[in-house]
Structure formats: structure tokens, C-alpha cells
FIKOLZA-1660 file (N, C-alpha, C; in steps of 0.1 Angstrom, whole numbers, plus 5000, padded with zeros to 4 digits):
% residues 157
   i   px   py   pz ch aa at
   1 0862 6624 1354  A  X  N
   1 0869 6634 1362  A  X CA
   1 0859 6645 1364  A  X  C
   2 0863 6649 1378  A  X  N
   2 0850 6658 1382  A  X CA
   2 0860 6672 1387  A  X  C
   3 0856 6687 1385  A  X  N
   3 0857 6698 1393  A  X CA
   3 0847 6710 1398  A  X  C
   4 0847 6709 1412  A  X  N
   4 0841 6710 1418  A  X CA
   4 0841 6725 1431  A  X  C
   5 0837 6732 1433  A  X  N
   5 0842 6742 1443  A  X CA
   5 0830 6741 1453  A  X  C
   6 0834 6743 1467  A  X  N
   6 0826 6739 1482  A  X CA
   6 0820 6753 1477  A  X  C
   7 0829 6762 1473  A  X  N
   7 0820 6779 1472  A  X CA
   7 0810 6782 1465  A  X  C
   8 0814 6779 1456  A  X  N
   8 0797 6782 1440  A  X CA
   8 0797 6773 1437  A  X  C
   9 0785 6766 1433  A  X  N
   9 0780 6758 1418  A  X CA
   9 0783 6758 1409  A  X  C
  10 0783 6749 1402  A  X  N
  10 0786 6751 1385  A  X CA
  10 0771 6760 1379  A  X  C
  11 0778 6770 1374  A  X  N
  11 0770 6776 1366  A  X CA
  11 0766 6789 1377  A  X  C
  12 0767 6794 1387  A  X  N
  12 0764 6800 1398  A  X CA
  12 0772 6810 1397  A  X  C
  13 0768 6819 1405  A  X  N
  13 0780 6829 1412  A  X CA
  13 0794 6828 1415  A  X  C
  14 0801 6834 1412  A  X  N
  14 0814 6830 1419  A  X CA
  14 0814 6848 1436  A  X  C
  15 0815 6837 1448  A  X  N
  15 0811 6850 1459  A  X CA
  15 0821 6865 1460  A  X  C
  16 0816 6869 1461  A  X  N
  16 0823 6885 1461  A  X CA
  16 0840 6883 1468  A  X  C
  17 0840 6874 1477  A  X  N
  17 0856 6880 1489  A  X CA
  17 0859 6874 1475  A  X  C
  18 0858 6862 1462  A  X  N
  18 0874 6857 1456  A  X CA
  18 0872 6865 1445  A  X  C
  19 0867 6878 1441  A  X  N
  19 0869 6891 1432  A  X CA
  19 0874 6903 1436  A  X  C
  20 0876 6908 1429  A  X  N
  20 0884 6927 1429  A  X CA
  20 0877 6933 1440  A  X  C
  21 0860 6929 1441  A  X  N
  21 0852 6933 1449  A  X CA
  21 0856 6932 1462  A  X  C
  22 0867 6920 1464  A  X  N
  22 0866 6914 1477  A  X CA
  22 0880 6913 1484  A  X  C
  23 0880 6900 1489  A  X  N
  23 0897 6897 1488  A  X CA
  23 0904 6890 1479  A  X  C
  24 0899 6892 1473  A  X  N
  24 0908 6886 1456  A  X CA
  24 0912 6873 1459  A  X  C
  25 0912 6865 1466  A  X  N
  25 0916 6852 1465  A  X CA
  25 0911 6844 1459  A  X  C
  26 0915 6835 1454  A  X  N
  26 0915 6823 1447  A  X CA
  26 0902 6812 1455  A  X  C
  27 0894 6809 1449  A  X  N
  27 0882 6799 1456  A  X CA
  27 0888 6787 1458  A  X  C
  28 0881 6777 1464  A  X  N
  28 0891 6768 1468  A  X CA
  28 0882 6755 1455  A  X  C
  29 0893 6744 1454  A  X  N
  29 0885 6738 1439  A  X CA
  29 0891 6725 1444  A  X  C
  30 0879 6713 1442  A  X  N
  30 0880 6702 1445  A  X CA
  30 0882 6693 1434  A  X  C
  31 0890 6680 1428  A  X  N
  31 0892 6677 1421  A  X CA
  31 0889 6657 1425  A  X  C
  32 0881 6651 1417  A  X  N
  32 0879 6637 1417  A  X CA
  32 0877 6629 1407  A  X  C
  33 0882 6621 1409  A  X  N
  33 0881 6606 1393  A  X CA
  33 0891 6610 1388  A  X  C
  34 0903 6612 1392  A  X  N
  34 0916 6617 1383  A  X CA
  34 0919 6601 1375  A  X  C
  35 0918 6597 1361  A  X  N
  35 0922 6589 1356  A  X CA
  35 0936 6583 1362  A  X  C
  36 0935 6570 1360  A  X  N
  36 0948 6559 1364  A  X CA
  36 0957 6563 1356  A  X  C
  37 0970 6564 1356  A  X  N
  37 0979 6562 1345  A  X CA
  37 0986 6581 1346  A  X  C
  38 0980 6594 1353  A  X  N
  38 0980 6606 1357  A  X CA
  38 0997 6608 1359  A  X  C
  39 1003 6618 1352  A  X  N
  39 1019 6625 1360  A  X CA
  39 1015 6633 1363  A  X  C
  40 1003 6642 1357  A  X  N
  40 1003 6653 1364  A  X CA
  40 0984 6661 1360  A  X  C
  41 0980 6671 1366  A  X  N
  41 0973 6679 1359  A  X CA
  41 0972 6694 1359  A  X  C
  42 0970 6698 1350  A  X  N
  42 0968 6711 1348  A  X CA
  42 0952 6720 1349  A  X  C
  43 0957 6733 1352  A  X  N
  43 0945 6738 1356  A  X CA
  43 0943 6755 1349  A  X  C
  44 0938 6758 1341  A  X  N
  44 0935 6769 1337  A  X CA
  44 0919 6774 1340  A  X  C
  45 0918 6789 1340  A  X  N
  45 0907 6794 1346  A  X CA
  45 0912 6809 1334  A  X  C
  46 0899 6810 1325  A  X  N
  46 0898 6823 1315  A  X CA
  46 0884 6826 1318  A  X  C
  47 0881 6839 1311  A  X  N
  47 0868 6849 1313  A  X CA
  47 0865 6846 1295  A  X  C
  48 0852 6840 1292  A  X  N
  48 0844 6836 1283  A  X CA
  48 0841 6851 1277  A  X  C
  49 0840 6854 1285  A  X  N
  49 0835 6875 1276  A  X CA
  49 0842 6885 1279  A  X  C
  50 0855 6881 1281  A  X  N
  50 0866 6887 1278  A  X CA
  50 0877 6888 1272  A  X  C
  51 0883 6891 1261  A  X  N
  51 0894 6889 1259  A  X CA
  51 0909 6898 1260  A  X  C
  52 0918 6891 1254  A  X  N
  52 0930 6896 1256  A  X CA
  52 0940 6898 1242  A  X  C
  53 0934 6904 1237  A  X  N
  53 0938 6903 1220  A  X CA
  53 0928 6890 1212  A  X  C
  54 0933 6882 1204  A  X  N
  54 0928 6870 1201  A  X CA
  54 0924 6862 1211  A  X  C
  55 0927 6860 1224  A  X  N
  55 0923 6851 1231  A  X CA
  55 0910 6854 1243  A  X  C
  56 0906 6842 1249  A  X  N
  56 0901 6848 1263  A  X CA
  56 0914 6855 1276  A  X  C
  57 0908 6861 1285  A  X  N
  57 0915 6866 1292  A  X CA
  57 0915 6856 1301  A  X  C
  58 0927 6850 1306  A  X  N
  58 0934 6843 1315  A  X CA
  58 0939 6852 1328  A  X  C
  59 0925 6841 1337  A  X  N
  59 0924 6849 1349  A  X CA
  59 0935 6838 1362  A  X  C
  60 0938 6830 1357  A  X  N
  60 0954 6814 1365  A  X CA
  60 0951 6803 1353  A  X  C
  61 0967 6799 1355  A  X  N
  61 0970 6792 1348  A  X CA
  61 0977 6784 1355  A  X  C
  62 0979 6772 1358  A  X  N
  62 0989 6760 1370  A  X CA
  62 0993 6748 1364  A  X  C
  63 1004 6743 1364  A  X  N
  63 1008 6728 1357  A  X CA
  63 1012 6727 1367  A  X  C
  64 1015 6713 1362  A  X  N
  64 1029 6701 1368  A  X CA
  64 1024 6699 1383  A  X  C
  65 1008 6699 1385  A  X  N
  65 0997 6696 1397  A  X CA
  65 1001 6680 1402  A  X  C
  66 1007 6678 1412  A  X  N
  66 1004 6660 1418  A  X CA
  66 0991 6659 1414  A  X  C
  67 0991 6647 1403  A  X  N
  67 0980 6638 1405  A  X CA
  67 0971 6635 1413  A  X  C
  68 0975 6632 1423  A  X  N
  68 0963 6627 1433  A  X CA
  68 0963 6635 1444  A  X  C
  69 0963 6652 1433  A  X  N
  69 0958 6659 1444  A  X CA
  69 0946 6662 1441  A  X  C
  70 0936 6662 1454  A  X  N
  70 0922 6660 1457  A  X CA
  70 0915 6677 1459  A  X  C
  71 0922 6684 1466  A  X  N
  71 0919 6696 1470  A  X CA
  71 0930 6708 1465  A  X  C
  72 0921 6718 1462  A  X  N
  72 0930 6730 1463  A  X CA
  72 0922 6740 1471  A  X  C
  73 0934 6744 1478  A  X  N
  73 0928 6753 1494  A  X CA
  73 0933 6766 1490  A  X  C
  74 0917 6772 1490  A  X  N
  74 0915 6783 1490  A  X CA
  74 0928 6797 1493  A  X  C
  75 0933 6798 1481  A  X  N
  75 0946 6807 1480  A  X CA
  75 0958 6804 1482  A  X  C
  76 0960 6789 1483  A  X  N
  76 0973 6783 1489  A  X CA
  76 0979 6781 1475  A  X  C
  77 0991 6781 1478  A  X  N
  77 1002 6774 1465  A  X CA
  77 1000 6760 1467  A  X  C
  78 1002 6756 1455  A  X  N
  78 1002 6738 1452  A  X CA
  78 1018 6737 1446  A  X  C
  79 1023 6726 1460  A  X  N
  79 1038 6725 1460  A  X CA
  79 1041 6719 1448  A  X  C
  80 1052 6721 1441  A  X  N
  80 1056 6716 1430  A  X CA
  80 1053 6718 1418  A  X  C
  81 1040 6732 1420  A  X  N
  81 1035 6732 1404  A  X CA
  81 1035 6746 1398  A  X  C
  82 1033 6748 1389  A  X  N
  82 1042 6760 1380  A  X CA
  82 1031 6769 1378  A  X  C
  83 1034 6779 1386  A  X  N
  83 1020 6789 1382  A  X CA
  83 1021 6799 1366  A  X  C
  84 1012 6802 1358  A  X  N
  84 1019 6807 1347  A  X CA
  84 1013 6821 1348  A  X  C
  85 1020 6830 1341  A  X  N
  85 1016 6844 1334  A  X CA
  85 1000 6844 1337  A  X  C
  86 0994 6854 1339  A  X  N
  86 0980 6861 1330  A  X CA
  86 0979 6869 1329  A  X  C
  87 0965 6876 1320  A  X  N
  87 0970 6884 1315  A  X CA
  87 0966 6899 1319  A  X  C
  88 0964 6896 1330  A  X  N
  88 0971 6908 1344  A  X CA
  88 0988 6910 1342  A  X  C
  89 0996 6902 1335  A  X  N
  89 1011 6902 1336  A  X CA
  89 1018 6899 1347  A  X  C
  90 1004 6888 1356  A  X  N
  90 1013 6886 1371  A  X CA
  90 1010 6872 1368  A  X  C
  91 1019 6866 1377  A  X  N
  91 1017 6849 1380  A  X CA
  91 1009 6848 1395  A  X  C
  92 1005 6840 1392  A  X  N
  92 0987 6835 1401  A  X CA
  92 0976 6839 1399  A  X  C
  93 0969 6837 1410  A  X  N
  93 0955 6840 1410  A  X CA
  93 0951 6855 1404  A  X  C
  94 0942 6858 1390  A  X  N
  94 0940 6873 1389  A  X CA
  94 0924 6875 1388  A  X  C
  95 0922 6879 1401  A  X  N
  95 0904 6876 1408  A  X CA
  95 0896 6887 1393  A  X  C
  96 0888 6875 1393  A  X  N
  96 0876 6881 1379  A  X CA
  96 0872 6899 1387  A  X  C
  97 0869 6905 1376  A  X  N
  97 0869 6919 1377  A  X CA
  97 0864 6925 1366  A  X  C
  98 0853 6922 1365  A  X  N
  98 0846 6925 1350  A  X CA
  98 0842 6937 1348  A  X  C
  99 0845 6948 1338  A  X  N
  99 0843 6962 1339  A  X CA
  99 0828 6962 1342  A  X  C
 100 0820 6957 1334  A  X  N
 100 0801 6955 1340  A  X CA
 100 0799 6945 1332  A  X  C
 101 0784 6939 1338  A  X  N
 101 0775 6930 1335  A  X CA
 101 0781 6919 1341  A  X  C
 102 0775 6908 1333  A  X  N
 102 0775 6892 1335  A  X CA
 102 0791 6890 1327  A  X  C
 103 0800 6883 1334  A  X  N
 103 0809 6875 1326  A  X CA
 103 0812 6857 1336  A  X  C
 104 0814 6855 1325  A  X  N
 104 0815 6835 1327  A  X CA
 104 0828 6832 1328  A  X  C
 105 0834 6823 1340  A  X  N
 105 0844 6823 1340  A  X CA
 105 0847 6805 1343  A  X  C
 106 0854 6805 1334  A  X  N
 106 0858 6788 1330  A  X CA
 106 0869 6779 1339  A  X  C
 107 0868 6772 1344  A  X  N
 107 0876 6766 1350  A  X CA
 107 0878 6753 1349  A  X  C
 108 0892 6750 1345  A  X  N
 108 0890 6737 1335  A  X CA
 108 0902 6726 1345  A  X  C
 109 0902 6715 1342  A  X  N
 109 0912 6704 1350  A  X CA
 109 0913 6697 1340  A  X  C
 110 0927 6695 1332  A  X  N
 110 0934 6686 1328  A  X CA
 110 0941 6674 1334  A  X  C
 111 0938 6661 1332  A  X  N
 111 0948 6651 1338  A  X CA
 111 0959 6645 1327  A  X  C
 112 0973 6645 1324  A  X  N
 112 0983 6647 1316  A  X CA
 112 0991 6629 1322  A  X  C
 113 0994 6629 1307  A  X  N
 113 1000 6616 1307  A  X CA
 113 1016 6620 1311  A  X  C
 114 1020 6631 1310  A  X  N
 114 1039 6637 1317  A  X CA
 114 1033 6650 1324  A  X  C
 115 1042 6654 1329  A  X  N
 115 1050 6668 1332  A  X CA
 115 1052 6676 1320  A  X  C
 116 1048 6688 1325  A  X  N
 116 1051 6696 1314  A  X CA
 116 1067 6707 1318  A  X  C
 117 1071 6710 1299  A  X  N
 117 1084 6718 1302  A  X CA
 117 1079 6732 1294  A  X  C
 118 1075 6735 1297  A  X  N
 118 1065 6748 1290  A  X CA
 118 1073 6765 1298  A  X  C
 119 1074 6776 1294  A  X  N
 119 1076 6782 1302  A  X CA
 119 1067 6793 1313  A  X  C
 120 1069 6800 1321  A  X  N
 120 1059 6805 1331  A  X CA
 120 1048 6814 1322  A  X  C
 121 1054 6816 1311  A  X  N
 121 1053 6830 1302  A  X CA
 121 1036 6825 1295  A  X  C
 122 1036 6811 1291  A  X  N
 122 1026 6803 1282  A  X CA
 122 1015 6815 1282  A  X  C
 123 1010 6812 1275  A  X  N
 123 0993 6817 1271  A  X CA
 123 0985 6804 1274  A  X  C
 124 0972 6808 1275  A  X  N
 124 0963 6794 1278  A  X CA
 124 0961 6784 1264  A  X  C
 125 0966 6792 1255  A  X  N
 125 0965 6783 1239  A  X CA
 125 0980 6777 1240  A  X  C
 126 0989 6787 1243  A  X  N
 126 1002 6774 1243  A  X CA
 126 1006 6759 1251  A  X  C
 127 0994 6768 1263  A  X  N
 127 0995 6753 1275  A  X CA
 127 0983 6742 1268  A  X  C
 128 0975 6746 1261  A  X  N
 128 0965 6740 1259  A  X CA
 128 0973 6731 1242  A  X  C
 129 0985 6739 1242  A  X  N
 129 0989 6735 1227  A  X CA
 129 1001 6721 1228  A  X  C
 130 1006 6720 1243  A  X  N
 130 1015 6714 1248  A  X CA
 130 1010 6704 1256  A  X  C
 131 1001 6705 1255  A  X  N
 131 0990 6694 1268  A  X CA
 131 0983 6686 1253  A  X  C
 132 0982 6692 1241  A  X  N
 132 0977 6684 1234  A  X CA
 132 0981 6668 1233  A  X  C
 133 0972 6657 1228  A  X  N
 133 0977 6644 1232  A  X CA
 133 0984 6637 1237  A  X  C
 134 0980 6643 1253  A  X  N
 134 0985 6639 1264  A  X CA
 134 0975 6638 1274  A  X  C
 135 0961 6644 1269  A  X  N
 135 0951 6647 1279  A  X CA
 135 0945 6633 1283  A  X  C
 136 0944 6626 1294  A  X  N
 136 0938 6615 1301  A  X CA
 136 0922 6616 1303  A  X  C
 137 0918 6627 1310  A  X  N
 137 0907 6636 1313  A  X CA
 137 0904 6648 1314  A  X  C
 138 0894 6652 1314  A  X  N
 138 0892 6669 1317  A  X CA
 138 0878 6674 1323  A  X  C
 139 0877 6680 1329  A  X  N
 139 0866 6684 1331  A  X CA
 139 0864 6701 1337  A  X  C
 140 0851 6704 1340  A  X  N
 140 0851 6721 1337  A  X CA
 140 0840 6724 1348  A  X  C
 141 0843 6734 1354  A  X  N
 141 0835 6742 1361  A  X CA
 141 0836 6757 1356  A  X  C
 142 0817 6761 1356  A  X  N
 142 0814 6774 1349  A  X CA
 142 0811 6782 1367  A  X  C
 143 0816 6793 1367  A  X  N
 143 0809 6806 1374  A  X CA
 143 0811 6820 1370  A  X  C
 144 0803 6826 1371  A  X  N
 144 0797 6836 1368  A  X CA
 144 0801 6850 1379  A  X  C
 145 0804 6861 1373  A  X  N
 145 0802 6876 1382  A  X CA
 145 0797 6883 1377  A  X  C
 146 0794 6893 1383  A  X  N
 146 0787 6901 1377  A  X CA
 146 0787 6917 1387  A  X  C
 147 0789 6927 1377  A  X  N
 147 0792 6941 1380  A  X CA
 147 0790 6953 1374  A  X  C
 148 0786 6963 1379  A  X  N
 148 0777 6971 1371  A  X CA
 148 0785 6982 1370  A  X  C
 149 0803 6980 1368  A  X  N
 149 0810 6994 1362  A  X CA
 149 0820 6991 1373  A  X  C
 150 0830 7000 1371  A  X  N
 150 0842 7005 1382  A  X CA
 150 0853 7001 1378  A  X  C
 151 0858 6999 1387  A  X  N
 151 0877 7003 1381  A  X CA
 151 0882 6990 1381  A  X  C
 152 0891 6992 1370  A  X  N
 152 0897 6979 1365  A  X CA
 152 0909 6973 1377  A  X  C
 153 0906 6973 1389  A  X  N
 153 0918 6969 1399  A  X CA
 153 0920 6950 1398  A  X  C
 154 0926 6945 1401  A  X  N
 154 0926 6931 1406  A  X CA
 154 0940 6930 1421  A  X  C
 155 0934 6917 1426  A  X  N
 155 0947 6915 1434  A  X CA
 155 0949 6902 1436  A  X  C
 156 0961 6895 1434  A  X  N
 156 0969 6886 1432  A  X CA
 156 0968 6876 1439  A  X  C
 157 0963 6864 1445  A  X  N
 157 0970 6858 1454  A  X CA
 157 0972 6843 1451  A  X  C
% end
């Protein structure tokens, strides 16, 4: 299982318009080799050098993904799938916004043997706690921002 973005590289920049900096949207993320046997997959995206109490800070969180979905287009909703909490306190996209310096931001693809019945509310450890031995495949794309101060704004999409 492979994840992929047409915008950054793994390990690269993530570009200015999908941060606070920009137009906050959501980059667009390509998904391939989804294991045979798939109901569904999940997709979480947290900030590695940020947290949120105990946890990383959860920048989207999305279940209950069609399987043999191939693309995610840049800011669109994916029909049928459950966007969760983060920890902005909104549901969707909450564009990286790092007070300064370098932060790493994780983006991960689960492929799930069911559907999940989780609520919107989850934390990334609950969904990660409910997806337990169910996971088919997974794979991860790293990018990076980076900012040298300013105001903690985000915007949603």
C-alpha cells in the first residue's frame, strides 16, 4: 500500500496555499495497492512536534473511506466517510500552522477489514485503538512546514 501527494514529496515541504499561511486546504493524496479483502480505509494526519495534551496534535482524521478509492481531491469531501474531531475542535481539514520552526506532519492510510462505528468525537489513539486488528495495510507520508512565529490562526476545509 502506497500514499502519495501530486503536491510534496515524502519527506518535503508541504506548499504554502494547504497551511494557515495560505488557503488552508487540504492537499490532494493519492492512494495505491489497497489490499484485496478492504471495507474500508482510514486516514489520519497529526503534527510529530506538536502536541495536544498526551497526544500528537491531530491536524484530519476520516473513516469509513471506499476502498477502492484511488484519489483524494484536493479539499473535497469523500462521500460516505466520517470526518472526525481535531484538535482545532472542528471536523475536517485543520491546515498545519506551526507557531515557528520545522514541524513534521504525518499522514497515514489505513486499509480495514469492516467499517467503523466509532464516534466523530475519536482522538487519533481511539481511532487507532478501534482499527486495531483489523488493519490489512498501511502506509505513511511525511511533510514538513516550517515558520518562523505568528498567530495561531487555521482554516477549515
Amino acid at each position: 500500500m502506497r500514499l502519495t501527494s501530486p503536491a510534496f514529496e515524502n519527506g518535503e515541504q508541504i506548499p504554502t496555499r494547504y497551511t494557515c499561511d495560505g488557503e488552508g486546504t487540504r492537499p490532494p493524496l493519492e492512494i495505491s495497492g489497497t489490499p484485496e479483502g478492504a471495507r474500508s480505509i482510514a486516514l489520519i494526519v497529526d503534527d510529530l512536534d506538536a502536541s495536544d495534551g498526551p497526544l500528537n496534535f491531530l491536524h484530519w482524521s476520516v473513516w469509513n473511506v471506499h476502498p477502492h478509492t484511488t484519489t483524494v481531491k484536493e479539499g473535497k469531501p469523500l462521500p460516505g466517510a466520517v470526518l472526525g474531531q481535531t484538535s482545532f475542535g472542528t471536523y475536517g481539514w485543520g491546515a498545519p500552522c506551526p507557531p515557528e520552526g520545522v514541524h513534521r506532519y504525518r499522514f497515514r492510510a489505513f486499509a480495514l477489514t469492516k467499517t467503523l462505528d466509532v464516534p466523530r468525537e475519536s482522538t487519533a489513539d481511539e481511532l487507532e485503538e478501534a482499527i486495531a486488528g483489523h488493519v490489512l495495510g498501511e502506509c505513511e507520508l511525511m511533510g514538513t512546514y516550517r515558520r518562523d512565529g505568528g498567530a495561531a490562526w487555521h482554516k477549515v476545509a
